[in-house]
C-alpha positions as CSV (number, residue, x, y, z in Angstrom):
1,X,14.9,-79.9,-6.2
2,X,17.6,-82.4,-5.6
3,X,15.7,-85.4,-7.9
4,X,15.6,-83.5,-10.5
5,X,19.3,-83.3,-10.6
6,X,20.7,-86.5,-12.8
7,X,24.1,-86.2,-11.4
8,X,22.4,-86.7,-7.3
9,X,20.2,-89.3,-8.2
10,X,23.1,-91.5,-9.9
11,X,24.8,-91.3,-6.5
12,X,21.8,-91.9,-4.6
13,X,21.6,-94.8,-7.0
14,X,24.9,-96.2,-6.0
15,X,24.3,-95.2,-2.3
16,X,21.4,-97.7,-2.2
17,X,22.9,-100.2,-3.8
18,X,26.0,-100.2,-1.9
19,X,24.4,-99.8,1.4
20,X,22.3,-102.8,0.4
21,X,25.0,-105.1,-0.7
22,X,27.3,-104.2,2.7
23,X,23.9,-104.6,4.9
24,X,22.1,-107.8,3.3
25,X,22.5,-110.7,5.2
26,X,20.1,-113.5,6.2
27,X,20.2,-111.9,9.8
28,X,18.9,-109.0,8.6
29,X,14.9,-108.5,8.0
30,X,13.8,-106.6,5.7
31,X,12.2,-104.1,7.1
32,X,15.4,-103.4,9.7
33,X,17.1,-103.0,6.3
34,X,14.5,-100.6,4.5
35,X,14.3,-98.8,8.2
36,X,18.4,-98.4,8.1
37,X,18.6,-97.4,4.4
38,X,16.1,-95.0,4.8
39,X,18.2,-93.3,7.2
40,X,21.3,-93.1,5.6
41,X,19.1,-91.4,2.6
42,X,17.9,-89.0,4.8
43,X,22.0,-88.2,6.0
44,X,22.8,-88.4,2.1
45,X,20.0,-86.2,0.9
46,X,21.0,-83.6,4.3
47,X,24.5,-83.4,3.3
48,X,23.7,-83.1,-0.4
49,X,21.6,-80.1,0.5
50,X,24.5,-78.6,2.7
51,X,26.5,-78.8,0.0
52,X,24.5,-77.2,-2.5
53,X,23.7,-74.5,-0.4
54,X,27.2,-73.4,0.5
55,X,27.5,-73.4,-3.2
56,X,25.0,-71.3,-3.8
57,X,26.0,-68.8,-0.8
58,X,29.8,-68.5,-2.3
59,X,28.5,-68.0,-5.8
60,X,26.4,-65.3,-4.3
61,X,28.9,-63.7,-2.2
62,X,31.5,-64.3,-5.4
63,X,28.9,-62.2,-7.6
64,X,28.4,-59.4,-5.3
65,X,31.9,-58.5,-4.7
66,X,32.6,-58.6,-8.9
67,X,29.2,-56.5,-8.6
68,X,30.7,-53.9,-5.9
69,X,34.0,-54.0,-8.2
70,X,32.2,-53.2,-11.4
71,X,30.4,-50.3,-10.0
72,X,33.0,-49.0,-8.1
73,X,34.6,-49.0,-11.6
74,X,32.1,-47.6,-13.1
75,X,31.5,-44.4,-10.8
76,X,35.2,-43.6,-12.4
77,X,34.7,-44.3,-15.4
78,X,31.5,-45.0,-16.8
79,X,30.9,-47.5,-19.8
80,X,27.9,-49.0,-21.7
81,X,29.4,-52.4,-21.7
82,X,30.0,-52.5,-17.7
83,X,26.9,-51.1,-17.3
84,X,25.1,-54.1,-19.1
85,X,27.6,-56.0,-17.3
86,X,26.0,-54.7,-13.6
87,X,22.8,-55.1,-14.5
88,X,23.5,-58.5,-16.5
89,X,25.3,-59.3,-12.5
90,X,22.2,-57.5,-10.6
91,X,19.8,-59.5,-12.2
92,X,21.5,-62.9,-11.2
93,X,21.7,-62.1,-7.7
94,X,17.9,-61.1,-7.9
């Protein structure tokens, strides 16, 4: 979950605040400005996600190539410390 990440909710943090300071004028009411802040969250916490997931999907693709190496490897020549290795590998994927 992204609010459980310290790193996110620090930049969230200095999302609001900047938005707020840019935004907070005495033509503004407040609720136009909770209304507007809200949706740049929203954007924030959608791109955030994005990220995070493309992330994920190259480590993933990143481990099952090394995966398909290792084994390829190891149908050569086998080993007991590749094959802790691949299962050390299948086990992150899973």
């Amino acid at each position: 979950m992204l609010l459980n990440n310290e790193p996110i909710i620090e930049e969230i943090k200095r999302e609001i605040k900047i938005y707020i300071e840019m935004n907070e004028n005495e033509n503004t009411s407040t609720q136009n400005l909770w209304d507007t802040v809200k949706a740049v969250l929203r954007g924030k916490f959608i791109a955030i996600q994005a990220h995070l997931k493309k992330q994920e999907k190259s480590q993933l693709n990143n481990l099952t190539l090394h995966l398909k190496k290792l084994e390829k490897e190891e149908m050569k020549n086998p080993r007991v410390s590749r094959r802790k290795e691949i299962i050390k590998i299948r086990a992150e994927i899973n």
